[in-house]
Backbone of each chain as ProteinMPNN parsed JSONL, in Angstrom:
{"seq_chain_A": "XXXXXXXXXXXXXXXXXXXXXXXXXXXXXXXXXXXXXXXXXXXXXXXXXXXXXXXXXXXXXXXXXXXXXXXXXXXXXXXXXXXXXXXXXXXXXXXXXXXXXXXXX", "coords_chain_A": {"N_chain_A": [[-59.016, -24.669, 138.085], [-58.53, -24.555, 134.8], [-60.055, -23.91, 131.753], [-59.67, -25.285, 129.318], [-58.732, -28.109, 130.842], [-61.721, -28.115, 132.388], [-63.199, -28.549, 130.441], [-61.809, -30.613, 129.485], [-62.555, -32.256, 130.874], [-65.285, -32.536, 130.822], [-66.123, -33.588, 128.784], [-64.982, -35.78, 129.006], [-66.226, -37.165, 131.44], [-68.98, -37.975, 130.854], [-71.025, -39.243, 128.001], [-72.14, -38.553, 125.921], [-71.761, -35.098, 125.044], [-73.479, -32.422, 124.15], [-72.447, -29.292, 123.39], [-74.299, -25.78, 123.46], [-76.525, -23.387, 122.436], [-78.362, -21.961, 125.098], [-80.756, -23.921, 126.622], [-81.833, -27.807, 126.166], [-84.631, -27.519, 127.264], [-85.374, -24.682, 126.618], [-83.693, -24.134, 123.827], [-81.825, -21.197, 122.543], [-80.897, -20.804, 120.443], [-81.173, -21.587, 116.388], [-80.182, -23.475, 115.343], [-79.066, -24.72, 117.858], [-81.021, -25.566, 118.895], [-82.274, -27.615, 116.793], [-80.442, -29.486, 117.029], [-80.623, -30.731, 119.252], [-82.888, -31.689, 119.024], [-82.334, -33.902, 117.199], [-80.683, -35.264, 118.387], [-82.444, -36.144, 120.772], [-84.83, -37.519, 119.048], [-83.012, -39.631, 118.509], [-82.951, -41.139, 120.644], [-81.159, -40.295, 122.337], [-79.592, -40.021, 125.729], [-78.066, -37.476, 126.748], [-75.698, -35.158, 127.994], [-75.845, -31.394, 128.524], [-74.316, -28.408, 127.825], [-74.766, -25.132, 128.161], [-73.68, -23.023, 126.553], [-74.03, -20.262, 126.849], [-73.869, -19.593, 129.032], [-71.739, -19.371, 130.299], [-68.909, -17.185, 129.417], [-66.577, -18.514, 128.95], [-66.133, -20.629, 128.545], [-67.796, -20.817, 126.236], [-65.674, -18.963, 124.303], [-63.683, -20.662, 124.875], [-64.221, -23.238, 123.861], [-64.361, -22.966, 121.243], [-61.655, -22.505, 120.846], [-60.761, -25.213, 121.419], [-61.784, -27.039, 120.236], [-60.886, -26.47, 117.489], [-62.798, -25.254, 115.995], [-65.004, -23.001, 114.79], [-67.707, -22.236, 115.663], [-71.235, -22.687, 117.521], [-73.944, -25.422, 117.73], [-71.726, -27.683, 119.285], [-70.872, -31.39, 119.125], [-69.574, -33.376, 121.201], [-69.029, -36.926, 121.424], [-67.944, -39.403, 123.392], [-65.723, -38.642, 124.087], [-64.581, -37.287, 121.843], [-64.874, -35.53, 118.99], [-67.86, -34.375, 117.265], [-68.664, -33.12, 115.158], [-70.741, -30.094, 113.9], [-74.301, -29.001, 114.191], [-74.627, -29.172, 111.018], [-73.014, -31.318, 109.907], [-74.343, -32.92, 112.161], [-76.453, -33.291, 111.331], [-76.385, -34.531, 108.491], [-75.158, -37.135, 109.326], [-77.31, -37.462, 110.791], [-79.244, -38.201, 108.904], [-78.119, -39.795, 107.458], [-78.442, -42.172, 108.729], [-76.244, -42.644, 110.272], [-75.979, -41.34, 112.66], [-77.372, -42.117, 114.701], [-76.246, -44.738, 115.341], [-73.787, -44.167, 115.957], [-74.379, -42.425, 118.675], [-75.379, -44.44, 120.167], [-73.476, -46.244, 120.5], [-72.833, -47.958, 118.547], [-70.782, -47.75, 116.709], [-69.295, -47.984, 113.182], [-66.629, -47.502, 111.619]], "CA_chain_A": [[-58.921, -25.486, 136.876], [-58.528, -23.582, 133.772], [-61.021, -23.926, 131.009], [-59.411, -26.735, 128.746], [-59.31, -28.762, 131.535], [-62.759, -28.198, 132.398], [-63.724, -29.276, 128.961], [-61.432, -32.577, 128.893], [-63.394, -33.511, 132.036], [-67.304, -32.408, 130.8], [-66.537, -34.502, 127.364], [-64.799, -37.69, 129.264], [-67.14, -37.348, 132.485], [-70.549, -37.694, 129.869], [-70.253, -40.137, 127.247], [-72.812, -37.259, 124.729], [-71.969, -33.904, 125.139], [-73.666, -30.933, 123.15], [-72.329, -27.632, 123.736], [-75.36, -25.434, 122.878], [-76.901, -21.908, 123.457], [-79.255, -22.181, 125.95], [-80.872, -25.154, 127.623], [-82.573, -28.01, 125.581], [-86.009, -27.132, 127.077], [-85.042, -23.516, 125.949], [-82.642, -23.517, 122.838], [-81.307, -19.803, 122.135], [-80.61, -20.918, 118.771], [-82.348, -22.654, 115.386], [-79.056, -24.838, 115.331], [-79.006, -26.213, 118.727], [-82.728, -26.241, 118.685], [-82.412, -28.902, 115.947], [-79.794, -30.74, 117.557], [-81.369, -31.272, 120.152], [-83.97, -32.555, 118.758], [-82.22, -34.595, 116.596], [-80.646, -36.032, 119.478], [-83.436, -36.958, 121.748], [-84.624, -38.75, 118.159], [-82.193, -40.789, 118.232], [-83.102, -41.861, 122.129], [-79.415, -40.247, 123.05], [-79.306, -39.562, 127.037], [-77.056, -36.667, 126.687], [-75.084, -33.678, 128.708], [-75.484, -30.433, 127.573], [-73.818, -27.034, 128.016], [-74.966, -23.873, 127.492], [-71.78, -21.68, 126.553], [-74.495, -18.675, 126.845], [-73.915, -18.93, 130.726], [-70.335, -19.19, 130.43], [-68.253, -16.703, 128.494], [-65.291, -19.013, 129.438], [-66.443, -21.914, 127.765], [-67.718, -19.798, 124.965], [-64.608, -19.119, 123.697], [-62.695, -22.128, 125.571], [-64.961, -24.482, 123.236], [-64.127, -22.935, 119.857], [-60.338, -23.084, 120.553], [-60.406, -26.412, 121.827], [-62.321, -28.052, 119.315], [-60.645, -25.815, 116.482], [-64.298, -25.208, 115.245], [-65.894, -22.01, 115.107], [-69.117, -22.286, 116.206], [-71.677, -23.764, 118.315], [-73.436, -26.539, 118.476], [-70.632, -29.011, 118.848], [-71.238, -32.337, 119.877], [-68.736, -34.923, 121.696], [-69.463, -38.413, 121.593], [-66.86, -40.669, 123.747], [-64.545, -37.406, 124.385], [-64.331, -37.524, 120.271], [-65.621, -34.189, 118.167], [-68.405, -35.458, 116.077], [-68.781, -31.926, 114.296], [-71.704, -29.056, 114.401], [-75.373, -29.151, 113.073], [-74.643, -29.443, 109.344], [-72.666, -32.574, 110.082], [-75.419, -33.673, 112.906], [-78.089, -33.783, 110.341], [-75.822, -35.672, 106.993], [-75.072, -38.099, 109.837], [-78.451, -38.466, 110.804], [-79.914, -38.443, 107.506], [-77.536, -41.796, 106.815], [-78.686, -43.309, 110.193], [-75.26, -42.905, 111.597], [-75.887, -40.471, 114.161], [-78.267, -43.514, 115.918], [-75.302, -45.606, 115.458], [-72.29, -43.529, 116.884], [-74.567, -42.365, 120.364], [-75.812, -45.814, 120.901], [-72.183, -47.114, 120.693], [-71.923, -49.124, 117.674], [-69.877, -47.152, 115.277], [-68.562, -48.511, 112.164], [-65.481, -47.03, 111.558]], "C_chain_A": [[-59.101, -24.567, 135.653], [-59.509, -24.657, 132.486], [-60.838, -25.12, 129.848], [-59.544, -27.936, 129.664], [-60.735, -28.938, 132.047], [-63.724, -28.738, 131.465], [-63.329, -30.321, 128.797], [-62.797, -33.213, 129.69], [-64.758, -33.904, 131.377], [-67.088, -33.597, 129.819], [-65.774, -36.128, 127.845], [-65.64, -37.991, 130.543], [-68.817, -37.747, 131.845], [-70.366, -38.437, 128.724], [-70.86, -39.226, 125.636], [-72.827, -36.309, 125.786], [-72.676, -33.3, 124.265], [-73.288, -29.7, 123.705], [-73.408, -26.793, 122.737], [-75.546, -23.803, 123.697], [-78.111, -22.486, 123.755], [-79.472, -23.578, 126.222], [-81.558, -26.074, 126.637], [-83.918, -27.976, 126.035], [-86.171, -25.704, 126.436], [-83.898, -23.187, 125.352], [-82.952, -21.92, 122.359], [-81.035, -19.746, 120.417], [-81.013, -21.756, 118.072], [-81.184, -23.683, 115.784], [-78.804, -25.499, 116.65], [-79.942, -26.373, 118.93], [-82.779, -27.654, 118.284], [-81.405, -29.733, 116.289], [-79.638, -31.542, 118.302], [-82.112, -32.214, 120.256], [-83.911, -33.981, 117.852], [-81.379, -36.135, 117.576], [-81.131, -36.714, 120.135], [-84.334, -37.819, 120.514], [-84.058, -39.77, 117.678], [-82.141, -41.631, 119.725], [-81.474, -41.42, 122.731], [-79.86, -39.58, 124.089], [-78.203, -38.489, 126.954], [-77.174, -35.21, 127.711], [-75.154, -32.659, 128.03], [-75.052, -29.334, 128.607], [-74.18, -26.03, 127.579], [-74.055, -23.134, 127.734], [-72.777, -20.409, 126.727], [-73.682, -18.112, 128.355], [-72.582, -19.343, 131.081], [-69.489, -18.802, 129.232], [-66.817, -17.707, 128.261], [-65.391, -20.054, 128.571], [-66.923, -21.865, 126.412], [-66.906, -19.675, 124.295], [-63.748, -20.348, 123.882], [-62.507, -23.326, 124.274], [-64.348, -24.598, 121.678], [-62.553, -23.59, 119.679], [-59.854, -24.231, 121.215], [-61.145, -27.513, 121.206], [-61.928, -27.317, 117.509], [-61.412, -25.309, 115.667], [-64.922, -23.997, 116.308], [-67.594, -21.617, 115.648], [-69.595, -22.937, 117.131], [-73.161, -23.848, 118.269], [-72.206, -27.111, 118.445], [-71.289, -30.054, 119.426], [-70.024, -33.508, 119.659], [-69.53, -36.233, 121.952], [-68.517, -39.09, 122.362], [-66.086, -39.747, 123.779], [-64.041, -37.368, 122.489], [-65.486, -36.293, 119.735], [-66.726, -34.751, 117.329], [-68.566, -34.487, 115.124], [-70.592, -31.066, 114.767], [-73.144, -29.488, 113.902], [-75.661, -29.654, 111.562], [-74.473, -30.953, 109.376], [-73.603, -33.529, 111.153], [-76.139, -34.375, 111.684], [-77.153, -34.206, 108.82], [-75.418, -37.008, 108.081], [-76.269, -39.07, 110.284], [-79.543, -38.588, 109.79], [-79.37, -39.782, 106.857], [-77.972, -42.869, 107.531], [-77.323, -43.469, 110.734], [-75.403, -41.996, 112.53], [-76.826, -41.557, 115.248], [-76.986, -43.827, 115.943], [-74.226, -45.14, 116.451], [-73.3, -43.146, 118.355], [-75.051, -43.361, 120.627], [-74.737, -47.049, 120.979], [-71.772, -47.852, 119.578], [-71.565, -48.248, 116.58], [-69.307, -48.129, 114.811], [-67.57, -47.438, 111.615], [-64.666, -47.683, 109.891]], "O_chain_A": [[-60.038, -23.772, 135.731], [-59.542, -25.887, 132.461], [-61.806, -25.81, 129.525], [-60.387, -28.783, 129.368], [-61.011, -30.132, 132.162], [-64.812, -29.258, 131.712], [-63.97, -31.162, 128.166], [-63.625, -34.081, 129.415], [-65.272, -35.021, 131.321], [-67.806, -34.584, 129.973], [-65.921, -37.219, 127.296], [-65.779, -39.196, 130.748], [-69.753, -37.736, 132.644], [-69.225, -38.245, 128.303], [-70.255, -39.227, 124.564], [-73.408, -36.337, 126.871], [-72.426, -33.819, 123.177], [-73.999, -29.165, 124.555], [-73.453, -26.999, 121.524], [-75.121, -23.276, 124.726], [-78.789, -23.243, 123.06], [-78.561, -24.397, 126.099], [-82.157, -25.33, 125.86], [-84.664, -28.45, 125.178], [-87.147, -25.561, 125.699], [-83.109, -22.354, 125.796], [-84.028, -21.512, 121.921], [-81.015, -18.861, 119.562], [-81.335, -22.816, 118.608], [-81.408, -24.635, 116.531], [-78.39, -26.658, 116.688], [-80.155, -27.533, 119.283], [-83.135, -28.616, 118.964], [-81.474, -30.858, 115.796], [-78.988, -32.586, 118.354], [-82.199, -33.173, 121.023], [-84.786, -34.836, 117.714], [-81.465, -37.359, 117.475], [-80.682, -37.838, 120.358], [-84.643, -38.939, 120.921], [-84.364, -40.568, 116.792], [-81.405, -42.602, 119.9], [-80.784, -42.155, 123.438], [-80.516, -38.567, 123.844], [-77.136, -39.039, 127.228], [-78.131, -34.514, 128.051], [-74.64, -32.685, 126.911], [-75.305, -29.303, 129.811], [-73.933, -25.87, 126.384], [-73.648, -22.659, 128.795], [-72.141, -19.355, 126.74], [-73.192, -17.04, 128.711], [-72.366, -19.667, 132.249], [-69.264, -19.547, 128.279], [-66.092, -17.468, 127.295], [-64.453, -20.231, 127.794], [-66.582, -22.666, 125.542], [-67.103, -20.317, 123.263], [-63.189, -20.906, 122.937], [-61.544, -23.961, 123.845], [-63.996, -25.597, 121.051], [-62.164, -24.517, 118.969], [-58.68, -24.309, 121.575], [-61.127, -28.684, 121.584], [-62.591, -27.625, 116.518], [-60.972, -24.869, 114.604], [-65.177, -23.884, 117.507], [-68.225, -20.585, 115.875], [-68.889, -23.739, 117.742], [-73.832, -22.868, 118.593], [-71.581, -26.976, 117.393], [-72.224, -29.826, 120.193], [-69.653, -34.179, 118.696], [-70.538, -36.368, 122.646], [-67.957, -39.72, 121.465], [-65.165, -40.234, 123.124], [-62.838, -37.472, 122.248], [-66.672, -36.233, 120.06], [-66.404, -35.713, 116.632], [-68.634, -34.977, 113.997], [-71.354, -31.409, 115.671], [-73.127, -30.438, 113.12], [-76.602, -30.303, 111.106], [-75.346, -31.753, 109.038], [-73.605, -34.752, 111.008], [-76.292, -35.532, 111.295], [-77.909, -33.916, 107.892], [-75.386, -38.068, 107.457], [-76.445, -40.289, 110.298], [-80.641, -39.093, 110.023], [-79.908, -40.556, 106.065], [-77.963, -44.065, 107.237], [-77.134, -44.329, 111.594], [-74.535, -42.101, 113.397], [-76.759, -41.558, 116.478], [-76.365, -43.087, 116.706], [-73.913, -45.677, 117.513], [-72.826, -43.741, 119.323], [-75.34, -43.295, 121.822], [-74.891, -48.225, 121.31], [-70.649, -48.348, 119.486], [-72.256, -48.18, 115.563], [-68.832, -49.05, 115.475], [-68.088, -46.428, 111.138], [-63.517, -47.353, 109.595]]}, "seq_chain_B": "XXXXXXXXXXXXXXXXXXXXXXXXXXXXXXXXXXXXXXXXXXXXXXXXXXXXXXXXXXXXXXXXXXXXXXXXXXXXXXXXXXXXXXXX", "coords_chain_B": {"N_chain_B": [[-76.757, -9.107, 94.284], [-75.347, -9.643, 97.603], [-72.859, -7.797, 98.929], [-71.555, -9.343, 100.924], [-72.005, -11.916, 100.246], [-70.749, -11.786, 98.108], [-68.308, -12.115, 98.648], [-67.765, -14.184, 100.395], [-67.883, -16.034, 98.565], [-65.765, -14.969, 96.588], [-63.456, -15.792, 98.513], [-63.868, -18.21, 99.029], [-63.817, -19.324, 96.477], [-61.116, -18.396, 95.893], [-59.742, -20.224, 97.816], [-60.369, -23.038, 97.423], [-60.57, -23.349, 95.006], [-63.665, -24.508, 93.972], [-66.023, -26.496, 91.76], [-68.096, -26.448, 91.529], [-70.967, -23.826, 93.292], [-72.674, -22.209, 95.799], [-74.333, -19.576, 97.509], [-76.057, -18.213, 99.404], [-77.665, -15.61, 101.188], [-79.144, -15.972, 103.973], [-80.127, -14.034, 105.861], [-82.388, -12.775, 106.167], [-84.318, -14.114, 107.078], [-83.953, -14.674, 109.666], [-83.679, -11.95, 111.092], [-83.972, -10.111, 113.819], [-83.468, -11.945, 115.966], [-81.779, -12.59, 118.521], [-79.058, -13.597, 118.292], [-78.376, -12.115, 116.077], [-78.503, -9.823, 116.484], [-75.834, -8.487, 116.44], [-75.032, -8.107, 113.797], [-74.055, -9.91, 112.194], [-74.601, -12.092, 109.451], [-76.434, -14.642, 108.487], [-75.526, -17.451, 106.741], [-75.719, -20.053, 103.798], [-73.964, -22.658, 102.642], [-72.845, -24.586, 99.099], [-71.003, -25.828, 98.226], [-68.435, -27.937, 95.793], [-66.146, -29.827, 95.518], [-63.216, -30.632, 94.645], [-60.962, -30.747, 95.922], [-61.992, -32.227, 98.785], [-62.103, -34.334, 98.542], [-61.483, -37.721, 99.745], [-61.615, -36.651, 102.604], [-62.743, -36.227, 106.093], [-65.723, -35.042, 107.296], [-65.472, -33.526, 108.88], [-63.226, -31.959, 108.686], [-63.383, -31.233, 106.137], [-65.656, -28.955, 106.674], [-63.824, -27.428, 108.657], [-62.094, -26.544, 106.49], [-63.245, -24.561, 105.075], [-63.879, -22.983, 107.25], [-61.42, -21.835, 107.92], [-61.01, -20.453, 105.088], [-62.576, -18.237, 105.322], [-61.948, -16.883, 107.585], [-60.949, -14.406, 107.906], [-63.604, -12.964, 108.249], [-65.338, -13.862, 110.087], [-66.475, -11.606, 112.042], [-68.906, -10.932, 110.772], [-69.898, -12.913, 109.604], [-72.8, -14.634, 111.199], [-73.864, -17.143, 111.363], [-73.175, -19.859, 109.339], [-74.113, -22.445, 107.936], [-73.526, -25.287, 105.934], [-72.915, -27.56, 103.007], [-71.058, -29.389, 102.13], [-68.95, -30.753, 98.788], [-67.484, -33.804, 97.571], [-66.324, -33.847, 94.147], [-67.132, -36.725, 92.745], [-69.373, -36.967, 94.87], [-71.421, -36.089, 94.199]], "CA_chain_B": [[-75.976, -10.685, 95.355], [-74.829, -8.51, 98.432], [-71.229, -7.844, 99.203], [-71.029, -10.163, 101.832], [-72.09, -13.328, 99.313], [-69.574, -12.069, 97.034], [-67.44, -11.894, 99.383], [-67.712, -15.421, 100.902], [-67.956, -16.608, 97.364], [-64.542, -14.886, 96.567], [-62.596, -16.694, 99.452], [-64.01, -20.123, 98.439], [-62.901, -19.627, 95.242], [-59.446, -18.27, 96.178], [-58.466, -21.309, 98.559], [-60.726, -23.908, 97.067], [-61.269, -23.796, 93.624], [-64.403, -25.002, 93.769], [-66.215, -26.893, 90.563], [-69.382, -25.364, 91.852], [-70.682, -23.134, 94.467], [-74.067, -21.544, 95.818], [-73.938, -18.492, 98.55], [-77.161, -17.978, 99.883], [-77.923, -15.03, 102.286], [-80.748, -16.203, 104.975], [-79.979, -13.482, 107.488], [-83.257, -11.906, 106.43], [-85.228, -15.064, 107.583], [-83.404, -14.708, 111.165], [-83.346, -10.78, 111.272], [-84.535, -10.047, 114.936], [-83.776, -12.955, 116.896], [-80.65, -12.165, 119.718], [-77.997, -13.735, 117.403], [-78.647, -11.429, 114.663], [-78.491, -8.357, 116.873], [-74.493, -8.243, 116.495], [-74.871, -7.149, 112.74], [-73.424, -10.547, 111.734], [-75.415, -12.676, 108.542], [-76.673, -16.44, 108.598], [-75.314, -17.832, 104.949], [-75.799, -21.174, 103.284], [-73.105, -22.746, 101.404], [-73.096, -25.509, 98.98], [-69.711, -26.613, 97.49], [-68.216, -29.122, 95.61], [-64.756, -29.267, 95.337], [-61.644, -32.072, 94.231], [-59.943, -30.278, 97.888], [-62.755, -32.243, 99.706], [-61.996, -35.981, 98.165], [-60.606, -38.203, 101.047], [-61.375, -35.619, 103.097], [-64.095, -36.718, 106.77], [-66.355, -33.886, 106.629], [-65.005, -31.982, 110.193], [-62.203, -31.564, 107.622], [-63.851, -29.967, 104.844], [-66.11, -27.717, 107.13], [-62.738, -26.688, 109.278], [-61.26, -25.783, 105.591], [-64.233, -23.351, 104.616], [-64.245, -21.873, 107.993], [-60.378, -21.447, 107.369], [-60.882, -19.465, 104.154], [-63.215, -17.476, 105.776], [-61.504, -16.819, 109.259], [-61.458, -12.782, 108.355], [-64.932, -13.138, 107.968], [-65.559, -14.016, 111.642], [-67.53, -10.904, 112.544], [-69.588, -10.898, 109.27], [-70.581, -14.069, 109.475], [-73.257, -15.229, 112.391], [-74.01, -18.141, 110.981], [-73.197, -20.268, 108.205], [-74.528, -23.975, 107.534], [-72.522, -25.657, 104.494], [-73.142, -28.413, 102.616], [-69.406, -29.78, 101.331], [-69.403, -32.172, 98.472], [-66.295, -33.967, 96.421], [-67.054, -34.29, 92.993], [-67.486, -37.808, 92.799], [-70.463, -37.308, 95.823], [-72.732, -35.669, 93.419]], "C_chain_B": [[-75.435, -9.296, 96.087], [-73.481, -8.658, 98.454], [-70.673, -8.996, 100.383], [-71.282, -11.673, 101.104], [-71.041, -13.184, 98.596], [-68.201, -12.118, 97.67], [-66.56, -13.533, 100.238], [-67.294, -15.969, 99.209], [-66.17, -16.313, 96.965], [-63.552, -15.533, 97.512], [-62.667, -17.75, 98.761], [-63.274, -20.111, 97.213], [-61.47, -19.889, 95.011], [-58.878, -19.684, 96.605], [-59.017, -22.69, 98.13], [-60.79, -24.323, 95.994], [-62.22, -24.343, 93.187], [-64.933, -25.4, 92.025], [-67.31, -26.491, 90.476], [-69.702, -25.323, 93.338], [-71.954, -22.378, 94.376], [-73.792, -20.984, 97.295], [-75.276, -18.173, 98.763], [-77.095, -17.25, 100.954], [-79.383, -15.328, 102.855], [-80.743, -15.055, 105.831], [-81.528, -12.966, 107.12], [-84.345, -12.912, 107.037], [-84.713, -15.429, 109.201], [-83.683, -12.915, 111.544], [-84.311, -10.653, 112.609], [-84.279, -10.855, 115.963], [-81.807, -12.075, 117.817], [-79.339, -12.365, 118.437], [-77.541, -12.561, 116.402], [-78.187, -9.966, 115.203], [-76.657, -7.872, 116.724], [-74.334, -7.659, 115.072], [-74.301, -8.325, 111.846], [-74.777, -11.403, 110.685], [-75.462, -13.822, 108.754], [-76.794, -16.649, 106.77], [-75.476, -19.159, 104.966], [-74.753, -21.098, 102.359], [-73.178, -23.953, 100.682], [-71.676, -25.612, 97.695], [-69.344, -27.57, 97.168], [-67.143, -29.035, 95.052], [-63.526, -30.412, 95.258], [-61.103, -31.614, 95.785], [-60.512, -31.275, 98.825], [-62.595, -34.009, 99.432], [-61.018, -36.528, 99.261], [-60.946, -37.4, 102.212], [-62.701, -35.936, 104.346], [-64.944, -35.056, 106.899], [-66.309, -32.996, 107.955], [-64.131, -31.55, 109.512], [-62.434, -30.532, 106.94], [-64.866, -29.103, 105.992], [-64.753, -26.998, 107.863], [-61.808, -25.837, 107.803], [-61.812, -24.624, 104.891], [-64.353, -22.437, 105.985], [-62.362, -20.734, 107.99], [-60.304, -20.168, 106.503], [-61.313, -18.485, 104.579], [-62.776, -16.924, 106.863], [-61.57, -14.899, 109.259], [-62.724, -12.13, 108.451], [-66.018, -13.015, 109.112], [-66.34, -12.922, 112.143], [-68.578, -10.715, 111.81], [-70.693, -11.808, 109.087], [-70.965, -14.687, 110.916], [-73.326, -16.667, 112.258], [-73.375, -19.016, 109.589], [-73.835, -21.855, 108.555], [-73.96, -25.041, 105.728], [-72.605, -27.348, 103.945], [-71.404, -28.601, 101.903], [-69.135, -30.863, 100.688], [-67.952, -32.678, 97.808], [-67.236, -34.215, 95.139], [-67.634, -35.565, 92.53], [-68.832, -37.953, 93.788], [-71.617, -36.735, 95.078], [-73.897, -36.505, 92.969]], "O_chain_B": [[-75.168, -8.231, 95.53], [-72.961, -9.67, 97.984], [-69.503, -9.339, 100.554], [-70.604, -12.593, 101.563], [-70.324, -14.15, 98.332], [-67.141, -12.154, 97.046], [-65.39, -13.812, 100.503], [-66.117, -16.257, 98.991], [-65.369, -17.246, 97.024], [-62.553, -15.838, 96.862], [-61.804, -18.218, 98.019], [-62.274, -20.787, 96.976], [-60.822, -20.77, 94.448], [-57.924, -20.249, 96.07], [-58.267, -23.63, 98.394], [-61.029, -25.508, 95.761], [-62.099, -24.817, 92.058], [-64.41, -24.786, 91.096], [-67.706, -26.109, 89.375], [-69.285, -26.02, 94.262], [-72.389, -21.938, 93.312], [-73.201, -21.643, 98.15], [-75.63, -17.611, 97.726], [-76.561, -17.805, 101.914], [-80.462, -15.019, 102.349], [-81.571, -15.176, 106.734], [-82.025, -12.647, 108.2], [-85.331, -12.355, 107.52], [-85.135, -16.421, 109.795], [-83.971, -12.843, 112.739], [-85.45, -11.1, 112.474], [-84.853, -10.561, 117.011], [-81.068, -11.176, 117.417], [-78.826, -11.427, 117.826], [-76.379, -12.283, 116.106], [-77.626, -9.124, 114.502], [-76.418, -6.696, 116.996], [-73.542, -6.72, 114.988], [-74.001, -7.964, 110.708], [-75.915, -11.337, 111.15], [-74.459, -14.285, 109.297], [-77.605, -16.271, 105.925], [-75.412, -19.676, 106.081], [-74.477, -20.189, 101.576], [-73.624, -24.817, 101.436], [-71.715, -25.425, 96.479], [-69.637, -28.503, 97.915], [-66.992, -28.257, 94.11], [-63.149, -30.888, 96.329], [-60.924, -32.464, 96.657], [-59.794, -31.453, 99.809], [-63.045, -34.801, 100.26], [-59.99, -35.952, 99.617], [-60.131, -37.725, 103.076], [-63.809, -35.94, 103.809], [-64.411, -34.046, 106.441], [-66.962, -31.962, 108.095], [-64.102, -30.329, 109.66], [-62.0, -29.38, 106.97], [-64.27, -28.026, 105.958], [-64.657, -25.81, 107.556], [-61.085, -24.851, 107.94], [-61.132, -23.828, 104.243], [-64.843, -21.31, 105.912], [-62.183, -19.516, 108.035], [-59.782, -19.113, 106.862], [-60.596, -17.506, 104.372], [-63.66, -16.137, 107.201], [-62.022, -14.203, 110.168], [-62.882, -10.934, 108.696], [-67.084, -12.4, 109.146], [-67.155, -13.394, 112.937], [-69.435, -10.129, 112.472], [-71.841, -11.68, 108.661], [-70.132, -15.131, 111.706], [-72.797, -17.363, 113.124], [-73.141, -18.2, 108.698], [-73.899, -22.164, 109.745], [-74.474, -25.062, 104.61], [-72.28, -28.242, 104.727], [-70.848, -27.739, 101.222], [-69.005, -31.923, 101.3], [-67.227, -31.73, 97.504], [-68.401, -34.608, 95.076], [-68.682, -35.481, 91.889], [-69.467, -38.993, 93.617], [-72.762, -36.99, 95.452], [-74.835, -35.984, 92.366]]}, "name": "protein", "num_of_chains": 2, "seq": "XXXXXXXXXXXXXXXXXXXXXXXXXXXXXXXXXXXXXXXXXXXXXXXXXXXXXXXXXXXXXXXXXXXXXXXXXXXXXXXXXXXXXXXXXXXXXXXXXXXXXXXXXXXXXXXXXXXXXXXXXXXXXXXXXXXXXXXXXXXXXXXXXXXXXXXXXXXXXXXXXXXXXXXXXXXXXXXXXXXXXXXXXXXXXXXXX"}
């Protein structure tokens, strides 16, 4: 299975992804540290990935979410954007809203 | 201001025209940690820009990482605040 495919599946097999360095008991980085955390504040059950322990997915991730960096975080196989955008979402109270399903759109 | 703020700062300008604009180097408040060891900087940006009106905000960060794309080894980090003028 090549590496896009591996990624449709993780983000429609998981209804919250985070792609993250390292693990959330041991984030590698301040930014998925805090998104982590901003996550499990919001009571979201979520999948994560650490792209540390796959170079494949490492790169895979950027050019398949056209976004340079990482965290990312999928919601519903849907991009929701990185850290910056975590925390203005959950500073409005929509980041509760979108992982507990009721988006307003 | 180091060469790599003015440097970011010059892009934004170029493809954005921003109405205002703040370049903040943090790398020295990361310097040591694994990330950092590649030689690359952790910047703050805070723009506000008519480009960014209508615009959902994976948008406007995908159009600042855009400007920046030669930047890519330079830059470890960034974190960016992206505003339209009207969000002020």
């Amino acid at each position: 299975m090549d590496v896009t495919e591996k990624i449709k599946q993780q983000i429609t097999s998981h209804s919250i992804v985070l792609y993250m360095k390292g693990t959330p008991q041991f984030p590698q980085c301040g930014f998925s540290g805090k998104s982590v955390q901003m996550l499990k504040a919001c009571g979201a059950q979520f999948e994560s990935v650490d792209v540390l322990a796959d170079p494949e997915i490492r790169e895979g991730i950027k050019r398949f979410s056209n976004w340079p960096t990482v965290p990312q975080l999928y919601v519903r196989g849907e991009f929701i954007g990185g850290c910056d955008i975590m925390t203005e979402l959950y500073q409005k109270g929509e980041l509760q809203r979108i992982v507990s399903g009721n988006t307003v759109k | 201001m180091s060469d790599r703020v003015h440097a970011i700062e010059t892009r934004l300008r170029q493809t954005l025209r921003p109405e205002a604009m703040e370049v903040h180097d943090e790398s020295a408040a990361h310097a040591g940690h694994a990330g950092a060891a590649s030689g690359g900087g952790h910047f703050a940006v805070t723009i506000v820009a008519a480009a960014f009106s209508g615009q959902d905000a994976v948008a406007r960060h995908r159009m600042i990482y855009e400007a920046l794309a030669d930047m890519r080894q330079e830059i470890h980090a960034l974190s960016i605040r992206a505003l339209a003028p009207d969000e002020l």
